[in-house]
C-alpha positions as CSV (number, residue, x, y, z in Angstrom):
1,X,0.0,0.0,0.0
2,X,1.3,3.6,-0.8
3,X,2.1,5.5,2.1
4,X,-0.4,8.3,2.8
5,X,0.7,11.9,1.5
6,X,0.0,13.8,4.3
7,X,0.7,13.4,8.4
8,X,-3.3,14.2,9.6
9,X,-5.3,11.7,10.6
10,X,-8.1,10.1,8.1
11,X,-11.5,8.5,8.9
12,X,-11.7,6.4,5.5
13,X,-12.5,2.4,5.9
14,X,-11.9,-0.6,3.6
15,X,-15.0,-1.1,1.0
16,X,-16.9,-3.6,3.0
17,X,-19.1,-6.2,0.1
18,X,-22.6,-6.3,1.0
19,X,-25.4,-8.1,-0.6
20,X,-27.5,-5.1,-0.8
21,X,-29.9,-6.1,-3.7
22,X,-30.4,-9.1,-2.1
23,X,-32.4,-7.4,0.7
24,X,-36.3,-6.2,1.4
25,X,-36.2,-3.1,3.5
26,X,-40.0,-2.6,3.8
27,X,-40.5,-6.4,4.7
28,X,-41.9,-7.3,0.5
29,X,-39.7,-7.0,-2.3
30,X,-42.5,-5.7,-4.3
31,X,-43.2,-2.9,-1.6
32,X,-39.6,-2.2,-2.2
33,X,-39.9,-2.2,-5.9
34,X,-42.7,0.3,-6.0
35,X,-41.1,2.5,-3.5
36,X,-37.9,2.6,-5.6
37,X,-39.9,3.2,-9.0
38,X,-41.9,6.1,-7.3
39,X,-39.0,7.9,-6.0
40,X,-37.1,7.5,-9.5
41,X,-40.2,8.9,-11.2
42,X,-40.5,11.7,-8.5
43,X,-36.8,12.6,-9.4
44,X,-37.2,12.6,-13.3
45,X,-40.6,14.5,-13.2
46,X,-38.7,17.7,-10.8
47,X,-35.8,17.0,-12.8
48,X,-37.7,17.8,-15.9
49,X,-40.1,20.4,-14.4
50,X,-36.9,22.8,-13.3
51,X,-35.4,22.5,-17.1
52,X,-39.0,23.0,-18.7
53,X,-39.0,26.4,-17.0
54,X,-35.8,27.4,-17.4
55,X,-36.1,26.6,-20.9
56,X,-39.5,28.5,-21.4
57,X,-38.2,31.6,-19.3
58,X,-35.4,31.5,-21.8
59,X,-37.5,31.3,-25.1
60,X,-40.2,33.5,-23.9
61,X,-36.7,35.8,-23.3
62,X,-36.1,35.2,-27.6
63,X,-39.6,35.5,-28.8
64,X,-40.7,31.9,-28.8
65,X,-44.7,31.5,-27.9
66,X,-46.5,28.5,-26.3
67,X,-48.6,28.4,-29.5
68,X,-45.4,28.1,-31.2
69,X,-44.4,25.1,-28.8
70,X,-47.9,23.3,-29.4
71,X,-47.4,23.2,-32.9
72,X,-44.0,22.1,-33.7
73,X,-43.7,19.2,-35.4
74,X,-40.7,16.5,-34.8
75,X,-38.6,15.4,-37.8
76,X,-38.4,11.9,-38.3
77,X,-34.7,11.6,-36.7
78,X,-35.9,13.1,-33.6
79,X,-38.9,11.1,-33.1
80,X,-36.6,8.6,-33.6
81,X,-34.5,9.7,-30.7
82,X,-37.0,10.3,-28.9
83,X,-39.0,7.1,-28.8
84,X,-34.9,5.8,-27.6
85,X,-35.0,7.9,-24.4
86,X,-38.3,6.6,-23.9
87,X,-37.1,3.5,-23.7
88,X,-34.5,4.7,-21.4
89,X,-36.6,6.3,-19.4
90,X,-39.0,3.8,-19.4
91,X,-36.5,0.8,-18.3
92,X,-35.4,3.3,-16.0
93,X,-38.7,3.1,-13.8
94,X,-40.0,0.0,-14.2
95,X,-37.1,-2.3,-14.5
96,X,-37.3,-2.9,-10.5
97,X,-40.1,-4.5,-11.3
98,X,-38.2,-7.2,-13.2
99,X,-35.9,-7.8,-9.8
100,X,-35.5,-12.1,-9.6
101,X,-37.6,-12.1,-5.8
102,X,-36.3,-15.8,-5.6
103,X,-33.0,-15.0,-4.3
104,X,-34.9,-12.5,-1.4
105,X,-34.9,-13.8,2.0
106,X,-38.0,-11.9,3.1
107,X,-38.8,-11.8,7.0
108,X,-39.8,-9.4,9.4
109,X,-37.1,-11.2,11.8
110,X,-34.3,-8.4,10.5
111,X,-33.2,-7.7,14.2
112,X,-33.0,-12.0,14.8
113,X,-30.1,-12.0,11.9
């Protein structure tokens, strides 16, 4: 191991391997699942709310309307583009759903372990 550049003390651990997504911390898997997907979506909808107003402050700033917004039309290569973040986006939320629930050990016994 390379010795530390500096005399000061440090706080800093070894990784320690866990089986984290192996484990139900509401007591169901599913619970867990939903729960995860809800916060995900939660975090993509503000995500995108702060950028849709910063973008319309900006183009109502250059002259660009909401009527002008409502009827724009998508060339084909974006809806193309598109319809792939969608999928992104998509997998994103819903792919806890898809979690293998046989490998979970679910019990309400967590202090017993």
């Amino acid at each position: 191991m390379a010795e530390p550049k500096s005399k000061r003390a440090t706080y800093a651990t070894d990784f320690v391997e866990t089986d984290i997504d192996k484990v139900a911390f509401l007591g169901n898997v599913h619970i867990d699942n939903i729960v995860t997907t809800l916060i995900a979506m939660g975090n993509e909808i503000w995500t995108d709310r702060k950028r849709i107003r910063v973008l319309e402050s900006l183009l109502a700033e250059k002259g660009v309307t909401a009527d002008m917004v409502e009827k724009y039309t998508p060339t084909a290569a974006q809806e193309k583009a598109w319809a792939k973040e969608r999928e992104v986006l998509v997998d994103r939320f819903w792919s806890h759903f898809g979690k293998n629930t046989g490998e979970f050990t679910i019990s309400s016994d967590w202090q017993g372990k």
